[in-house]
C-alpha positions in Angstrom: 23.9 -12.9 15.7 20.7 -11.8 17.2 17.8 -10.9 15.2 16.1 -7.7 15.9 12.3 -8.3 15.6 10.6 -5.8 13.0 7.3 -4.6 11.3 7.6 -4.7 7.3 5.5 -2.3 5.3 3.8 -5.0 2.9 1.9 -3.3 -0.3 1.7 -6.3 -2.2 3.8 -5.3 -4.9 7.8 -5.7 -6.4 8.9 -3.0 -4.3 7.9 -4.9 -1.0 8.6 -8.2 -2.2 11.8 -7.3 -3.3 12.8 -5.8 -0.1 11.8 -8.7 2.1 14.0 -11.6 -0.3 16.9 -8.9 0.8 16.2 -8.8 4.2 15.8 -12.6 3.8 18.9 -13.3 3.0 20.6 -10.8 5.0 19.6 -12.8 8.0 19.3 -9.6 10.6 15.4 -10.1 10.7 12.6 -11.7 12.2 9.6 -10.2 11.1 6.7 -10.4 13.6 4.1 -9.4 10.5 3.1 -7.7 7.6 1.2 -4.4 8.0 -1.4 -3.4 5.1 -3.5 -0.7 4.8 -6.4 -1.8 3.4 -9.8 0.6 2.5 -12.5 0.3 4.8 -15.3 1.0 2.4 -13.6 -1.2 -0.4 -11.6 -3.5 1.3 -8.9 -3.5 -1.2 -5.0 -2.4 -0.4 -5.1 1.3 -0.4 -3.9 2.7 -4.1 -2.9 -0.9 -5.2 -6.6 -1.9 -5.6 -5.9 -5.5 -5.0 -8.6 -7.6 -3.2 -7.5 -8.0 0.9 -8.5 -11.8 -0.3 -5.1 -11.9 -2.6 -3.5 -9.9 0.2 -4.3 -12.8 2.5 -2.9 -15.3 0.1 0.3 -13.5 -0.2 1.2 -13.4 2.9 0.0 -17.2 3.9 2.1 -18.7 0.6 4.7 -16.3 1.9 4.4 -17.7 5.7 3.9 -14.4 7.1 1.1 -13.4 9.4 -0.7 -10.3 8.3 -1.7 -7.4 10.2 -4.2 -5.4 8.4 -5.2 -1.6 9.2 -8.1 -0.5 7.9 -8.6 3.0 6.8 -11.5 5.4 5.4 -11.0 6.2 2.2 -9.9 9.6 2.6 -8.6 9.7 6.0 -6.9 13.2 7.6 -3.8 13.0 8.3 -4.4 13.0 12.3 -6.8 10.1 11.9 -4.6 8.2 9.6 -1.5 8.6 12.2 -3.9 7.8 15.0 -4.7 4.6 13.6 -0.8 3.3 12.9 -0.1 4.5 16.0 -2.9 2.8 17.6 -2.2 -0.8 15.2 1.8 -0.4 15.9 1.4 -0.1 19.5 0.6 -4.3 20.1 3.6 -4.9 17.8 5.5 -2.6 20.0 4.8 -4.3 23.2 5.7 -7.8 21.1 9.4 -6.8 21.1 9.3 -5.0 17.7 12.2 -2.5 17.1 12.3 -1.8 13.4 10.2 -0.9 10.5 10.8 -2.0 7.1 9.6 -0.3 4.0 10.3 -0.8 0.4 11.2 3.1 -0.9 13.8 3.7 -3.1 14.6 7.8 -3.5 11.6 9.6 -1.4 13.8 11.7 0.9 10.9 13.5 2.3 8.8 10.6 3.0 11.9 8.9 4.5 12.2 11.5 6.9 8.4 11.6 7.8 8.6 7.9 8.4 11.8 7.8 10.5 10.6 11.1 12.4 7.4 9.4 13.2 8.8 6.0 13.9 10.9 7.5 16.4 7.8 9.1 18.2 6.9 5.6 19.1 10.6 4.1 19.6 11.1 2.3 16.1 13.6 2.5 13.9 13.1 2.7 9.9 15.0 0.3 7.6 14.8 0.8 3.6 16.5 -2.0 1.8 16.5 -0.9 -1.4 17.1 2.7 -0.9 19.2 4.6 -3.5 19.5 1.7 -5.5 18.8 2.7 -9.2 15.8 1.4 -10.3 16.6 -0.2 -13.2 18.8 -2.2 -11.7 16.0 -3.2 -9.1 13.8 -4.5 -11.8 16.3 -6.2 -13.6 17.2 -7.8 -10.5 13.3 -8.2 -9.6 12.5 -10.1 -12.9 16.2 -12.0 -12.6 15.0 -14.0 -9.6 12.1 -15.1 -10.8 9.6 -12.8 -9.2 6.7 -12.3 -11.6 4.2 -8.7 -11.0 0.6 -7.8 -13.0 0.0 -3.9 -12.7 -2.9 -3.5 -11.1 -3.1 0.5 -11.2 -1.5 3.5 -13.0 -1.8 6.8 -13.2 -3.2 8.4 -16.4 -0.6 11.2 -16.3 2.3 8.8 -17.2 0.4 5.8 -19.0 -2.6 4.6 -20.8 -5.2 2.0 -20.1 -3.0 0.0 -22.3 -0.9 -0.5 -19.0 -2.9 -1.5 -16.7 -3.4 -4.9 -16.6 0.1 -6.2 -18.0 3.0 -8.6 -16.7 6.4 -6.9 -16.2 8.7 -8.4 -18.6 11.4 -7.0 -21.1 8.3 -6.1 -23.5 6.7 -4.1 -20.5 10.3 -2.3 -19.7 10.5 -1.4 -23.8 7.1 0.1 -23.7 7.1 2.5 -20.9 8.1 5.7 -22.1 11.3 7.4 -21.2 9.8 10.0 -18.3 8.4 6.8 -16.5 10.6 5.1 -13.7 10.6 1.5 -14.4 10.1 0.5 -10.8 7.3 3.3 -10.3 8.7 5.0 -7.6 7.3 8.5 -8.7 3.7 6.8 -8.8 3.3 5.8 -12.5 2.1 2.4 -11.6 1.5 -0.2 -8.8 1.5 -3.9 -8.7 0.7 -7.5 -7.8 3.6 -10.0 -7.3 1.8 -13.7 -7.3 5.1 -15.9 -8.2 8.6 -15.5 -6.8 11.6 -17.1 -4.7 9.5 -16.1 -1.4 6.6 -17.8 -2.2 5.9 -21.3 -1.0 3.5 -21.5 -4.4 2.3 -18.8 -6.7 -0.9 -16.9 -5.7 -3.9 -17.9 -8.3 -6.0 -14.9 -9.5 -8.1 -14.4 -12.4 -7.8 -11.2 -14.3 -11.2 -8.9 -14.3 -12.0 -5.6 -16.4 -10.3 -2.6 -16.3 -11.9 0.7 -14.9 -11.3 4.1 -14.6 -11.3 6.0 -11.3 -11.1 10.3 -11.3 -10.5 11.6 -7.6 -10.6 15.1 -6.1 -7.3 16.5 -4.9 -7.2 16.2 -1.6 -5.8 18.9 1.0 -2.1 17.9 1.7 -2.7 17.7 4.5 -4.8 14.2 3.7 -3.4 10.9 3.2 -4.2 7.2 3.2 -0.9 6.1 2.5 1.9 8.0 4.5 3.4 4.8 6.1 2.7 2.2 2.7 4.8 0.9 0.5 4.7 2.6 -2.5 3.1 6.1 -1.5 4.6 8.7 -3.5 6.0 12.3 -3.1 3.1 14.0 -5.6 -0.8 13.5 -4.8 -1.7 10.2 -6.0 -5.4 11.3 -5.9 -5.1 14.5 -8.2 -5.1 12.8 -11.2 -7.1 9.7 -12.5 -6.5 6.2 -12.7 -7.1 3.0 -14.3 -7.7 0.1 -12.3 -7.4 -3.4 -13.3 -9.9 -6.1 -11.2 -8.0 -9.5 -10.1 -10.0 -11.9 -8.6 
């Protein structure tokens, strides 16, 4: 069987990784690269808050090469889809037919990607979609992938949050209006261990902060193509941050 060549949408966290040990085994695959969008001001992935160094390191232990798109911090819309078109455009011309993303339940972001995918002649692919989530983390922490938070969202969880390894004690904790897989934005993460890795990623855990952004207008976004962007505002409420190093 031939493999079509595709782009996957790499956040760093269990959502991605998840996705790319099923496409792994599915076999229909060759990725070209990861694609990142990282800050330009901070350098860091955009919402995740993890240093591009880490980023780097995943995708090396992983045995991927990385194709990073850097982005202002609170890009418009038309300059944000400028510069994916502008960074898919070389993947395009290097045989790349598909996009890959980790989301789970977004219709409406599922449609914006496929609808501008298809402006440039890619397809979208969404490995774990309408899977139910607890199933996915189950399944996430069953094969041995192991995930720090690195950011949530003070309008589901405390600072107590931030910070922490998903485990069962993390799953018992989160109260019942949070998805355990963070699809609606409640948290985002870090995987350093796992059955894609050649060896886990080292990192040292730093302090926690707390970050308060303005609402954007919606028609701004850093994030329409990542990961783990999700359906409300991430930057109308505040967030904690945890540093790894």
């Amino acid at each position: 069987m031939t493999q079509q060549k595709a782009i996957f949408n790499w956040s760093g966290g269990k959502d991605s990784a998840l996705s790319y040990y099923k496409i792994q085994q599915e076999k229909k695959f060759e990725v070209l690269t990861f694609l990142t969008s990282v800050s330009q001001k901070f350098q860091r992935i955009s919402m995740h808050g993890v240093r591009k160094e880490l980023l780097e390191q995943q995708a090396k232990g992983i045995g991927i090469p990385l194709t990073i798109m850097e982005v202002p911090e609170m890009p418009t819309m038309e300059s944000y889809e400028t510069a994916m078109r502008n960074t898919l455009e070389p993947l395009i011309k290097q045989g790349a037919e598909v996009s890959i993303f980790g989301d789970i339940f977004l219709e409406d972001l599922r449609e914006y990607r496929e609808n501008k995918l298809s402006e440039v002649g890619l397809k979208g692919n969404f490995p774990l979609w309408k899977q139910p989530t607890d199933r996915l983390i189950r399944e996430f922490l069953d094969l041995g992938f192991k995930t720090i938070t690195t950011c949530v969202n003070e309008k589901f969880l405390d600072k107590s949050f931030a910070g922490r390894i998903i485990d069962e004690d993390f799953l018992k904790d989160l109260p019942k209006n949070v998805d355990p897989c963070g699809e609606n934005g409640e948290f985002h993460t870090f995987v350093f261990d796992g059955p894609i890795f050649s060896k886990p990623v080292p990192f040292e855990v730093g302090e926690t902060v707390y970050r308060k952004y303005e609402a954007p207008k919606k028609e701004n976004s850093d994030d329409c193509f990542q990961d783990d962007h999700k359906k409300e505002d991430p930057y109308a409420f505040g967030f904690w941050f945890t540093d790894l190093s």
